[in-house]
C-alpha positions as a Python dict, from the first residue, in 0.01 Angstrom:
ca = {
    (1, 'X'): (0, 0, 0),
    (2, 'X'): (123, 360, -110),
    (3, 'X'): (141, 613, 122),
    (4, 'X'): (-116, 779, -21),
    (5, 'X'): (-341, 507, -12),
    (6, 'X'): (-253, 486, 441),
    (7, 'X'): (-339, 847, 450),
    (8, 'X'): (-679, 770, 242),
    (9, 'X'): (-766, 441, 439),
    (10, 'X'): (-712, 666, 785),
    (11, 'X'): (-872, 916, 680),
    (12, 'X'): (-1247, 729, 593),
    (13, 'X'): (-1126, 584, 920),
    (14, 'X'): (-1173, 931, 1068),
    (15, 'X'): (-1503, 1020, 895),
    (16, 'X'): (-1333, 1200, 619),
    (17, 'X'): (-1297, 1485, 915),
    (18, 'X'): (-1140, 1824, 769),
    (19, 'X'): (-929, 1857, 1075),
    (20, 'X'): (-706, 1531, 936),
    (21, 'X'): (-531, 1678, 689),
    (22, 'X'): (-261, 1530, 484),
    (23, 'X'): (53, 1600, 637),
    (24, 'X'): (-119, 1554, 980),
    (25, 'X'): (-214, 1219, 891),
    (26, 'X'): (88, 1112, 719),
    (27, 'X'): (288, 1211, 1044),
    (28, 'X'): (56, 940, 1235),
    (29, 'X'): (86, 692, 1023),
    (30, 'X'): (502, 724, 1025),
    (31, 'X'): (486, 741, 1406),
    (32, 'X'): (231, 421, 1358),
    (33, 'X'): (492, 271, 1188),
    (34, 'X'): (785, 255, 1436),
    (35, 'X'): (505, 126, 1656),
    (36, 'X'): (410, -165, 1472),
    (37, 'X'): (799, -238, 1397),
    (38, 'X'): (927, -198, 1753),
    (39, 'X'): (631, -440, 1832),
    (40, 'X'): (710, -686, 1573),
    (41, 'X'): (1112, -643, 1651),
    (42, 'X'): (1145, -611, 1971),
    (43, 'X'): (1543, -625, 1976),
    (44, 'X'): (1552, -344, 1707),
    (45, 'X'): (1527, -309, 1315),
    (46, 'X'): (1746, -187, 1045),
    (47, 'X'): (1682, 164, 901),
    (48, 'X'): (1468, 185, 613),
    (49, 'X'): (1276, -191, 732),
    (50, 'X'): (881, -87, 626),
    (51, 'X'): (584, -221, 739),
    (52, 'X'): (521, -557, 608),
    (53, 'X'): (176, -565, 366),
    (54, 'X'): (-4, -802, 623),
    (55, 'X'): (12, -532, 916),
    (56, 'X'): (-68, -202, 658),
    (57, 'X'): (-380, -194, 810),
    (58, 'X'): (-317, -230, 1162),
    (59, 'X'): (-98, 56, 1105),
    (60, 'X'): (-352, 283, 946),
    (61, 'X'): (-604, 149, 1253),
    (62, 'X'): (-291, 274, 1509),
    (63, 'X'): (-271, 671, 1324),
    (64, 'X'): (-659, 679, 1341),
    (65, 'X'): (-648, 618, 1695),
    (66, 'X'): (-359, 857, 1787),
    (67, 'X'): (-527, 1148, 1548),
    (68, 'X'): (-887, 1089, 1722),
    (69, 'X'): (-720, 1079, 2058),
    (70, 'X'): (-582, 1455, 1985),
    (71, 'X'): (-992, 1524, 2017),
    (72, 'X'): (-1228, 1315, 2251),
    (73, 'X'): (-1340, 1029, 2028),
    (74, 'X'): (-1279, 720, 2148),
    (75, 'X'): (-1307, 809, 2500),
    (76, 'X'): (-1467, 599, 2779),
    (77, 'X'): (-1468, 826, 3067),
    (78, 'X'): (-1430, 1233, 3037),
    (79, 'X'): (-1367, 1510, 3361),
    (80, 'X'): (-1418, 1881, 3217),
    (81, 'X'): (-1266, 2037, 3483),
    (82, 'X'): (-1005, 1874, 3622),
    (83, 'X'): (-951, 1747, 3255),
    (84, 'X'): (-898, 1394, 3304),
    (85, 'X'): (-972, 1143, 2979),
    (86, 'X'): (-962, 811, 2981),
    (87, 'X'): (-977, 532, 2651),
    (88, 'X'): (-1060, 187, 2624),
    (89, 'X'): (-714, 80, 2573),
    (90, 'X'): (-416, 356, 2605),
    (91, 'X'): (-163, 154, 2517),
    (92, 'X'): (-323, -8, 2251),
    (93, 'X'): (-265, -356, 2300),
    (94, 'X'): (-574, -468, 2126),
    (95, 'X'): (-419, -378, 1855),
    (96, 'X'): (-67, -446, 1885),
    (97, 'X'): (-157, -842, 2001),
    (98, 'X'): (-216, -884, 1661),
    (99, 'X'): (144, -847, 1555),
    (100, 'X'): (349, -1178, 1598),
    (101, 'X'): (710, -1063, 1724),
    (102, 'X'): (1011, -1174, 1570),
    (103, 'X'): (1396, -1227, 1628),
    (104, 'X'): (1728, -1318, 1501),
    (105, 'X'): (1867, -1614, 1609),
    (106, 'X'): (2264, -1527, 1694),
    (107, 'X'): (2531, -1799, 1751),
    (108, 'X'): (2420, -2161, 1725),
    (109, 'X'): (2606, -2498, 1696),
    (110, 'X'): (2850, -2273, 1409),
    (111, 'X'): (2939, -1990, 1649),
    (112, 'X'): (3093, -2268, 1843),
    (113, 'X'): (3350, -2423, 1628),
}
């Protein structure tokens, strides 16, 4: 999926809202990105590794949630004056379950001779 197609998909994911504009959007869905790679490599990544096709749209699910949590959608609990929010799942992990995580295997039976 293009970039331009992410930024799309997110942003029917936000209801087309005028507020999510491109470059807004397209900074999500980068930070999205080193999300779902520090989740799926856990020991680190390479520069330039990209989001593998089967997790595209977890990633575009990730930026709508950080862009609609800049607003109030998606809360579950809401204090005006002491401004305290609260979401169904702040650290997304309903989400991010999804990705399998994967090593490197280092040294073996070669590393020993």
């Amino acid at each position: 999926m293009t970039t331009n197609e992410k930024v799309n998909r997110v942003q029917v994911l936000l209801g087309n809202d005028p507020r999510a504009q491109y470059e807004v959007v397209e900074t999500y869905i980068n930070i999205a990105g080193d999300r779902v790679l520090s989740t799926m490599y856990p020991f680190g990544y390479a520069d330039g590794t990209t989001v593998p096709a089967m997790y595209e749209g977890l990633q575009c699910e990730l930026a709508a949630r950080y862009f609609a949590r800049r607003g109030g959608l998606g809360e579950i609990s809401h204090n005006e004056n002491g401004i305290n929010r609260t979401w169904g799942s702040e650290d997304d992990l309903d989400i991010l379950k999804r990705i399998s995580p994967m090593v490197k295997v280092v040294g073996g039976s070669d590393a020993e001779s």
